[in-house]
C-alpha positions as CSV (number, residue, x, y, z in Angstrom):
1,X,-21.0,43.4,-4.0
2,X,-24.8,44.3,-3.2
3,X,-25.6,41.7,-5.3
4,X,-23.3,38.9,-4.1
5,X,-24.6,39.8,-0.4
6,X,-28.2,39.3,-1.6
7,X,-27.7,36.0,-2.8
8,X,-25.5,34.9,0.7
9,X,-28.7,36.1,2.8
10,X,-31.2,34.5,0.6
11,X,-29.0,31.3,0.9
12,X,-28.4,32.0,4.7
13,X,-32.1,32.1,5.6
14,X,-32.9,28.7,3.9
15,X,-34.0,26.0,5.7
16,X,-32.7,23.7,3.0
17,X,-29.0,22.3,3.2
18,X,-26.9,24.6,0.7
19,X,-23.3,25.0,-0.6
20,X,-21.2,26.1,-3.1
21,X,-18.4,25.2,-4.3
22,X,-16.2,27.0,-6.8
23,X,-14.3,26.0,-9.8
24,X,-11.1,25.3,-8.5
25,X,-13.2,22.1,-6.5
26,X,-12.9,24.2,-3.6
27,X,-16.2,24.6,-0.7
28,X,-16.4,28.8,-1.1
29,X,-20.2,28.7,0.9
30,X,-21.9,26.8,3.3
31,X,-25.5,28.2,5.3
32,X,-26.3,26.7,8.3
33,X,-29.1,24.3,7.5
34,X,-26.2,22.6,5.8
35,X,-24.1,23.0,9.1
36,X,-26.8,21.3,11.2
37,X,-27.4,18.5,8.7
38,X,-23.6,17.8,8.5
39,X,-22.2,18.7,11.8
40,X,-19.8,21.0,10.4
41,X,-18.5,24.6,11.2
42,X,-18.2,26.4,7.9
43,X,-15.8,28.9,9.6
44,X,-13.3,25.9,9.7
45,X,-14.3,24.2,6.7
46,X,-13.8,27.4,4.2
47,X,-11.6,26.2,1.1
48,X,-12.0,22.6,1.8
49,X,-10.9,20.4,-1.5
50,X,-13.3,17.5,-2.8
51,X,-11.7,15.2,-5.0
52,X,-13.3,11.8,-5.4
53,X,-9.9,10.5,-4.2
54,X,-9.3,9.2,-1.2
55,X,-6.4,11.5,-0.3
56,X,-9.4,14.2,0.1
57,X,-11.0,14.0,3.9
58,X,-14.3,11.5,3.7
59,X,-16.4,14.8,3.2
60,X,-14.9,16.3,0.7
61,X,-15.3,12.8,-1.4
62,X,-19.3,13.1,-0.2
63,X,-19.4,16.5,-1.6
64,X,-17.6,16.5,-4.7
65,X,-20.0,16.9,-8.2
66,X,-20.0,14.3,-10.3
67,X,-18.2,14.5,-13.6
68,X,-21.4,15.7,-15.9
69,X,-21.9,18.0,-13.3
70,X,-18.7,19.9,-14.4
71,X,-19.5,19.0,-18.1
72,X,-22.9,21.5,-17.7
73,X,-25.5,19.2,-17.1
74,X,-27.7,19.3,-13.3
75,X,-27.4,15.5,-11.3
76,X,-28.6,14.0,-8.8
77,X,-27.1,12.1,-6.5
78,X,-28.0,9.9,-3.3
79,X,-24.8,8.9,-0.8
80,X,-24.0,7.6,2.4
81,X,-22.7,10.0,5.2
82,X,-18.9,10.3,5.9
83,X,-19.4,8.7,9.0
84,X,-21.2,5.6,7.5
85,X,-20.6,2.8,5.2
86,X,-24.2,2.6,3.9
87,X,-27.8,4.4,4.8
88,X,-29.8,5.2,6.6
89,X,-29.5,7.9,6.6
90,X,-29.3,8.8,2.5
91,X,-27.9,11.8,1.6
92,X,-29.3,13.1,-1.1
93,X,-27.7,15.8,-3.3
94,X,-29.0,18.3,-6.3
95,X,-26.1,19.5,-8.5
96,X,-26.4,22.8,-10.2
97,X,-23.8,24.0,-12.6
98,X,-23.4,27.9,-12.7
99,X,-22.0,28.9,-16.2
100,X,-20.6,32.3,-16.9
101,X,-20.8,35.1,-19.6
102,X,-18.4,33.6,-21.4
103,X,-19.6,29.9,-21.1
104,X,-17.1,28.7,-18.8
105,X,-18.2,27.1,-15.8
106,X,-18.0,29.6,-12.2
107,X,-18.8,26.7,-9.8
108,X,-21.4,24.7,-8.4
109,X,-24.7,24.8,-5.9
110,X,-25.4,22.2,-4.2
111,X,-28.6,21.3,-2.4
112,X,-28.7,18.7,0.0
113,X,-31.4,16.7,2.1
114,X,-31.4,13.9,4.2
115,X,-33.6,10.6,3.7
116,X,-34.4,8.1,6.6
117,X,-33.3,8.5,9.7
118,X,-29.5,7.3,11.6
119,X,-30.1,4.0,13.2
120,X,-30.3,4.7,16.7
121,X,-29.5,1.2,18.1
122,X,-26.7,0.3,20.3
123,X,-27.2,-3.6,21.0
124,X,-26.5,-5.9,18.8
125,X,-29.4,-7.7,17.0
126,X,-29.5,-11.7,18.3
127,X,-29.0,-14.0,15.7
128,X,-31.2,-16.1,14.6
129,X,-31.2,-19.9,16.2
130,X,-30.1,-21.8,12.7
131,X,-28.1,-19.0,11.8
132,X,-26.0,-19.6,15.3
133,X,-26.1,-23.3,15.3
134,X,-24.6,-23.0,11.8
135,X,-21.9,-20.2,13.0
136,X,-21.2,-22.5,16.0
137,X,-21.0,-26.1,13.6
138,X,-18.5,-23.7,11.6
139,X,-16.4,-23.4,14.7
140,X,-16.0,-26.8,15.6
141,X,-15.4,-27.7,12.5
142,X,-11.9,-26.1,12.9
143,X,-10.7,-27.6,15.9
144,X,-7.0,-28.3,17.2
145,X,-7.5,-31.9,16.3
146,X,-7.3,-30.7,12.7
147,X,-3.4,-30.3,13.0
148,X,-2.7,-32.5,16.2
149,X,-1.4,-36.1,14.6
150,X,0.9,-38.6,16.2
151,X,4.0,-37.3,15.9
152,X,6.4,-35.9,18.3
153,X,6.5,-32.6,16.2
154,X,2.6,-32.7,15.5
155,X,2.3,-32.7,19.2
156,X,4.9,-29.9,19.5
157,X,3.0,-27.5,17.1
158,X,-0.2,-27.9,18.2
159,X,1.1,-27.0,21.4
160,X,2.2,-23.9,20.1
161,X,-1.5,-23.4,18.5
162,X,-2.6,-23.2,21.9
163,X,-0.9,-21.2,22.8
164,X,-1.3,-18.8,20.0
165,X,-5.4,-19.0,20.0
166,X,-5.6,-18.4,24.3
167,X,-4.4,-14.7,23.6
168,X,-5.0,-11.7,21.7
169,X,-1.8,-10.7,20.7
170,X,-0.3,-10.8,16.9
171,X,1.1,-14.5,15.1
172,X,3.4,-14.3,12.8
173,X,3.1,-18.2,10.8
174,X,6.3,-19.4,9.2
175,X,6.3,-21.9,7.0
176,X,6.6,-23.7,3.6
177,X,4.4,-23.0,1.2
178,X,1.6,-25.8,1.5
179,X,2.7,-26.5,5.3
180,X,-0.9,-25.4,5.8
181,X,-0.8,-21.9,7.3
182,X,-4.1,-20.4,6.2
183,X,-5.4,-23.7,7.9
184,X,-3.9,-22.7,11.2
185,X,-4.6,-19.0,10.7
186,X,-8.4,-20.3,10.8
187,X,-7.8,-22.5,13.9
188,X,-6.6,-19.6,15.9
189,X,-9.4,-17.7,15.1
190,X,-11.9,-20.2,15.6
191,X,-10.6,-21.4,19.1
192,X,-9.5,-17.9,19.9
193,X,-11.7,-15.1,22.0
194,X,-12.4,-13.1,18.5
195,X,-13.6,-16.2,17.6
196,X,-17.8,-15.1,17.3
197,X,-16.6,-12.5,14.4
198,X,-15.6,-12.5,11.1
199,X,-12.2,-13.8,9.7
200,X,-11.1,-12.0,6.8
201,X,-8.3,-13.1,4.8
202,X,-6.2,-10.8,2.8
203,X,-3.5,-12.8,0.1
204,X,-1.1,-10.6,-0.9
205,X,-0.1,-13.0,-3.9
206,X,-3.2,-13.5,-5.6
207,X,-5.1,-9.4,-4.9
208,X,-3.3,-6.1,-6.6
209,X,-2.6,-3.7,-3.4
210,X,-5.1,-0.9,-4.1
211,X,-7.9,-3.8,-4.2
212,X,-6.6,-4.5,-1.1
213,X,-6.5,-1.2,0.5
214,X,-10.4,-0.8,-1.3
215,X,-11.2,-4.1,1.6
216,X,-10.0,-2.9,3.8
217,X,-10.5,0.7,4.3
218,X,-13.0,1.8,1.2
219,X,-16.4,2.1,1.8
220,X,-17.8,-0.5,3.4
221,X,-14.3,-2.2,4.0
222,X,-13.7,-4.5,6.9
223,X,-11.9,-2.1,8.8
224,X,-14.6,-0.2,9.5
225,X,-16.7,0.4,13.2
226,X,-20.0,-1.4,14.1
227,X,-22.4,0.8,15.2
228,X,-21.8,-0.5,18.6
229,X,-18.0,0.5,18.1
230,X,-15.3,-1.5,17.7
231,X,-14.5,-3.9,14.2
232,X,-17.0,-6.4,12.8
233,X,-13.5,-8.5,12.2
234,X,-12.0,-10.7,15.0
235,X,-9.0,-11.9,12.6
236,X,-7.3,-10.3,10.1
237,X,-5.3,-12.3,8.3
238,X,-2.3,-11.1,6.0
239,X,-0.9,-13.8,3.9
240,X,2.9,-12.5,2.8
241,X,2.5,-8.8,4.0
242,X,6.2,-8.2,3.0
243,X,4.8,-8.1,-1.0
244,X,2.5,-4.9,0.1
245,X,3.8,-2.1,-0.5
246,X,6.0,-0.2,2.2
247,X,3.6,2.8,2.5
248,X,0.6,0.4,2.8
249,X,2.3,-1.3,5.1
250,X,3.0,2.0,7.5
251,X,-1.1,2.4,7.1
252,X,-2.1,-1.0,8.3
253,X,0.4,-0.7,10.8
254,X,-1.0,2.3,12.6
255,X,-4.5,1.0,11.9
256,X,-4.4,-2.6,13.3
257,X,-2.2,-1.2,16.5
258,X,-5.5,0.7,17.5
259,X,-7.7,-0.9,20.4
260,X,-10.7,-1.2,18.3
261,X,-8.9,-3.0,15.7
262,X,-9.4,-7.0,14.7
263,X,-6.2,-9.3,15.8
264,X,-3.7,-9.9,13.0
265,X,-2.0,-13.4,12.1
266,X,0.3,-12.9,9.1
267,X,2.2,-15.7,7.9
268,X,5.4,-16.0,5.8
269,X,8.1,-18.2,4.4
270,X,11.1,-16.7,6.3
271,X,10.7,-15.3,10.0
272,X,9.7,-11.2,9.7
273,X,13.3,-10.3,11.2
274,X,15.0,-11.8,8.4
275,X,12.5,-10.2,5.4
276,X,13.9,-7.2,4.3
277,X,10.5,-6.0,2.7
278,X,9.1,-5.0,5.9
279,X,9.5,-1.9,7.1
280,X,11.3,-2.3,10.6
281,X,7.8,-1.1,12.2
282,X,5.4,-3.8,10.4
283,X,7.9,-6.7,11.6
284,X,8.4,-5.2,15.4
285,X,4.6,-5.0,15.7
286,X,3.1,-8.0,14.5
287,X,6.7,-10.3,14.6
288,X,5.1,-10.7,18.5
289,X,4.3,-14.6,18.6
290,X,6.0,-16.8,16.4
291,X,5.2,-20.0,15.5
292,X,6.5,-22.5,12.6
293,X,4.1,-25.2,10.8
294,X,6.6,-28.0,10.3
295,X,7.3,-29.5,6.9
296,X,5.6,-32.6,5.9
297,X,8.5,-34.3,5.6
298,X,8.9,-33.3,9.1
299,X,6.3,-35.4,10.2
300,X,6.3,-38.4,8.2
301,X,5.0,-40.4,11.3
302,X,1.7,-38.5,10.2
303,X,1.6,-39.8,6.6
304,X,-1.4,-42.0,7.9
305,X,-2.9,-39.6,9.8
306,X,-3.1,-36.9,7.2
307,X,-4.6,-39.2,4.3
308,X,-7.6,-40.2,6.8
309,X,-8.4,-36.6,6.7
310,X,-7.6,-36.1,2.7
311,X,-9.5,-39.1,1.5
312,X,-11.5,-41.9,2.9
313,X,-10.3,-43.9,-0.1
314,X,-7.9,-47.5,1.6
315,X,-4.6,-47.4,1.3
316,X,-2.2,-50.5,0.7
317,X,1.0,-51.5,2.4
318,X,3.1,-50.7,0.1
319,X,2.2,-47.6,-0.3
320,X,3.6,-46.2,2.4
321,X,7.1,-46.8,2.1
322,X,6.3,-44.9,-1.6
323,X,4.8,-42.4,0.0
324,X,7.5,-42.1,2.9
325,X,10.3,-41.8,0.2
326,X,9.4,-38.6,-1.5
327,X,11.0,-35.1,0.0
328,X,7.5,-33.4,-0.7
329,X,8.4,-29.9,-1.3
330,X,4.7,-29.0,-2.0
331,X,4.2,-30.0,1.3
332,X,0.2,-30.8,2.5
333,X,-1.0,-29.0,-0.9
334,X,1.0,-31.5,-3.1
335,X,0.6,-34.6,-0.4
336,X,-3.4,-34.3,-0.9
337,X,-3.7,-33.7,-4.3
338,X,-1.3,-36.8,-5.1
339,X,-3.8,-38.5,-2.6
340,X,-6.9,-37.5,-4.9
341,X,-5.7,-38.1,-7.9
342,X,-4.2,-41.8,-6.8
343,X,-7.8,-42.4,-5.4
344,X,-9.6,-42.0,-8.7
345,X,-7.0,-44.0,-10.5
346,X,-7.6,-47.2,-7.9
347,X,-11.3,-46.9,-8.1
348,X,-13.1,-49.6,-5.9
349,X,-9.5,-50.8,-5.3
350,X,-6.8,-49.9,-2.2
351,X,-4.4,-47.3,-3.4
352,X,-1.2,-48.8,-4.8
353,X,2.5,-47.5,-5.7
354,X,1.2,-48.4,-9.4
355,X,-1.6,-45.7,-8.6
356,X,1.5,-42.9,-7.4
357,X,3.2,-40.9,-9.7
358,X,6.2,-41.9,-11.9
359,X,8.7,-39.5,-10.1
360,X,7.2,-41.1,-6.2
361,X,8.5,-44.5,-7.4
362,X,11.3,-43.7,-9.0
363,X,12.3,-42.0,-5.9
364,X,11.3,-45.1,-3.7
365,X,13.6,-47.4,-6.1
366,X,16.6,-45.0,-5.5
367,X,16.7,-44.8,-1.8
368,X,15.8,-48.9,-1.3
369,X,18.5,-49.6,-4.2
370,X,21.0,-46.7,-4.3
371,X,23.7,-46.8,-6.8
372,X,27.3,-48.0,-6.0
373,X,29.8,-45.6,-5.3
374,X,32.4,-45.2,-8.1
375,X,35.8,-46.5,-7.2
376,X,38.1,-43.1,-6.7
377,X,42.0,-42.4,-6.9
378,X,43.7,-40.2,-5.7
379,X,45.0,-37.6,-8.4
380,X,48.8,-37.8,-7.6
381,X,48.7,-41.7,-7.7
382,X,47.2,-41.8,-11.2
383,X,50.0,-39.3,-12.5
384,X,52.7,-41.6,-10.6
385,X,51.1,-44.7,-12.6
386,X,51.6,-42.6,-15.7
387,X,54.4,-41.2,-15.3
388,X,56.1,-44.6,-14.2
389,X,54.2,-46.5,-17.3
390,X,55.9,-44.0,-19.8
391,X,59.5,-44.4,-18.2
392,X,59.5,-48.1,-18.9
393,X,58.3,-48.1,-22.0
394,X,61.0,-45.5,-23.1
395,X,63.5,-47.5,-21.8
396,X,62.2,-51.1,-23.2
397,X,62.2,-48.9,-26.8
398,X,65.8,-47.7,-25.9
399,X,66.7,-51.2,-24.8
400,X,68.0,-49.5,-21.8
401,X,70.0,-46.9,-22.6
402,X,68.9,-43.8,-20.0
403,X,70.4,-40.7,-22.8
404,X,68.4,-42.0,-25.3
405,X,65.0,-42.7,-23.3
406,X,65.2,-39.5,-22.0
407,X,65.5,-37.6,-25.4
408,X,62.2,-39.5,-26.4
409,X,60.9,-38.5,-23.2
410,X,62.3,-34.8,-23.9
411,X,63.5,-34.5,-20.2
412,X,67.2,-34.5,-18.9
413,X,68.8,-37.5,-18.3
414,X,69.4,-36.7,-15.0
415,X,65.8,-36.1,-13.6
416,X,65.1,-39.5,-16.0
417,X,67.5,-41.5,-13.6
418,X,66.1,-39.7,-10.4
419,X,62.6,-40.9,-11.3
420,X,64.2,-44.2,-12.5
421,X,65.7,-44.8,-9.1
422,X,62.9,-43.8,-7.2
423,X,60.3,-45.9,-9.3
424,X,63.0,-48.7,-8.5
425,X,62.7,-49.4,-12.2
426,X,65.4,-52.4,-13.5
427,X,67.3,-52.7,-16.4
428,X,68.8,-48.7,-16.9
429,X,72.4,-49.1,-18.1
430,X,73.0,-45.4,-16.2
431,X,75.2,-45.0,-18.4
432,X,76.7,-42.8,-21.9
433,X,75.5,-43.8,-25.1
């Protein structure tokens, strides 16, 4: 006991930062030069866990040992605060193993110092003037006129654009795939008021969930505060949200219905009400502004429109009707890549129908020429054809004579001259044999 006190008072009067931490990966000590160079109060941090994973609290992942640590061997280590995504300030750690009698290990000291000091700054640095002309140029580039077209329903969407990039509040897309979504995620953004930050986009198809959640909320993710407060992100943009996984989705949730958090636009194939992978609290949330991007085939009137924008490359008059005939499930996606690859095929010349794929043309030749419809009958007339043919020709073979006809037909003679009389068929003796 004597001696355990002497060691706590040496530690205690240290003006360097020191802690130990015991073998169970518990904090068992903390003096306070390590309070006043972490801000925390030992009497409420006694038996804290570190764990390297992230369901420890962000300074019990700074404080953790590293693995050789625990293997016997002394490490040293420089991090980034809790409270930071990257220096300065460093942190900068000295490992210790303390080994037992018996060669197992008791626990850990750790002594910690600080390099560099915390960035005191609380305006934002000005951007340089190409850097802002660029950022600006960016902007521009994705302006409304990028969806508008000539249509009736072109004009309706882009109406509902509008309407989407004057406010704040959360967009829920719905569309086809291709319709262009991620386009008009980006033209929100960039004619919204988040519009001079970042837009991050987040695909739930094509990035594993815990890469995801590493983006977002690991160190140095995009959901973490400027030093001025607030996000770096003015969009957040979830592609398909309803493939996450329900507990993510309760933790983006709560996170992006904080003040300080970006604005979201997700964007799906069916409306959020009617996907049953949300949880009922992602779709309330962020289900607040819907708008559907129209199928191509929608907007057909546009077909000119959209190739001035997907290739410079001339386009003959026949064309169009080819290119008007086809149901385009691929939607914009399918529509420009047809486009580019019919554009290298024509080389110096106009695109032609020869130029489209087999399947356009085919297509085209069905709907100018369709197929005559096959002549139908209606089942109980063919039976009453048959069934009339087969009486006559009993009775030709029978020369007549009903009982015989209708013991080659196997029916009674009675039904026989029933059908006979209603057929009006001639030449029954309706009589014996």
């Amino acid at each position: 006991m004597a001696s355990a006190k002497s060691w706590r008072s040496f530690f205690h009067a240290s003006a360097t930062a020191v802690f130990v931490v015991g073998a169970s990966r518990r904090l068992r000590y903390a003096n306070p030069a390590w309070e006043l160079l972490t801000g925390g109060d030992w009497s409420k941090l006694r038996g804290l866990r570190l764990s390297a994973f992230r369901s420890a609290t962000p300074l019990g992942q700074t404080l953790m040992p590293p693995p050789e640590v625990w293997a016997g061997e002394t490490a040293r280590v420089r991090r980034a605060p809790p409270d930071a995504a990257a220096g300065p300030p460093w942190w900068d750690f000295t490992f210790v193993p303390l080994p037992g009698p018996d060669g197992k290990l008791l626990g850990v000291v750790g002594f910690l110092t600080q390099a560099g000091e915390r960035a005191t700054r609380r305006t934002p640095a000005k951007l340089p003037a190409d850097i802002a002309a660029a950022q600006a140029d960016h902007a521009r580039h994705y302006g409304f006129e990028l969806l508008t077209g000539t249509s009736t329903a072109g004009e309706r969407f882009v109406n509902l654009v509008r309407v989407a990039a004057s406010t704040i509040a959360p967009v829920w897309l719905v569309g086809e795939r291709g319709s262009g979504k991620t386009l008009t995620a980006r033209v929100v953004h960039h004619q919204g008021p988040t519009r001079g930050k970042a837009f991050v986009a987040a695909d739930a198809h094509g990035v594993q969930p815990y890469l995801l959640d590493a983006m977002l909320f690991g160190k140095g993710g995009a959901t973490l505060p400027t030093p001025q407060g607030g996000s770096a992100v003015g969009t957040l943009y979830l592609h398909d949200p309803g493939l996450l996984p329900r507990d993510f989705q309760g933790k983006l949730a709560d996170y992006l219905s904080k003040s300080a958090a970006p604005r979201v636009v997700c964007a799906s194939v069916v409306p959020p009400h009617a996907d049953a992978r949300l949880i009922d609290n992602f779709a309330t949330r962020f289900g607040v502004l819907e708008v559907r991007v129209p199928s191509l085939r929608g907007r057909l009137d546009d077909l000119p429109w959209f190739t001035e924008r997907v290739t410079p490359h001339p386009v003959a008059d026949a064309t169009w009707p080819v290119l008007a005939a086809h149901d385009w499930p691929g939607n914009l996606r399918e529509f420009a890549d047809t486009l580019r690859t019919a554009a290298v095929r024509a080389g110096e010349l106009p695109i032609a129908p020869e130029h489209l794929p087999r399947v356009l043309r085919e297509r085209h030749l069905l709907a100018a020429n369709p197929l005559p419809q096959a002549r139908t009958m209606a089942l109980a007339a063919v039976l009453e054809a048959v069934e009339r043919r087969m009486i006559e020709d009993a009775l030709l073979a029978c020369r007549g004579n009903a009982t015989a006809a209708a013991k080659r037909l196997d029916m009674p003679r009675a039904t026989l001259l029933r059908r006979v009389e209603a057929f009006r068929i001639p030449a029954a003796d309706g009589g014996t044999p």
